[in-house]
C-alpha positions as CSV (number, residue, x, y, z in Angstrom):
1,X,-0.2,12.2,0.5
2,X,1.9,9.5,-1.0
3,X,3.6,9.3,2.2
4,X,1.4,9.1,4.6
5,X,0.0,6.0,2.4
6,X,3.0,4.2,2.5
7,X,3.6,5.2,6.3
8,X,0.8,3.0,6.6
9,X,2.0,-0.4,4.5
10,X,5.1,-0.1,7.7
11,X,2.2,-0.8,9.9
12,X,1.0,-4.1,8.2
13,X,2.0,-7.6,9.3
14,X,4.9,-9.2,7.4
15,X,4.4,-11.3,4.5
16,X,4.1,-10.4,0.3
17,X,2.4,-7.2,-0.3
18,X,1.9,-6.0,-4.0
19,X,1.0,-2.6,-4.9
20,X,-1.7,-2.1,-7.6
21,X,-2.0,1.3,-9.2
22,X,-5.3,2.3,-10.1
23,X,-7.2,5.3,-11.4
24,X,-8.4,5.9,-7.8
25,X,-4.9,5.5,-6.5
26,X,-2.3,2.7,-5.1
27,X,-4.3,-0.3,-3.6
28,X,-3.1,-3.1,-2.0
29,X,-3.1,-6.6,-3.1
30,X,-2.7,-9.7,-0.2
């Protein structure tokens, strides 16, 4: 599952991405 998740950050326009890790799981932060 973790893959496929960050399969999808590839996918997102250039620029500074942060990863937050939450109870719920990884979200990203613009």
């Amino acid at each position: 599952a973790a893959l496929e998740y960050f399969k999808t950050l590839d996918e997102l326009p250039d620029g500074p991405i942060m990863v937050e890790w939450t109870a719920n799981g990884p979200v990203v932060v613009e």
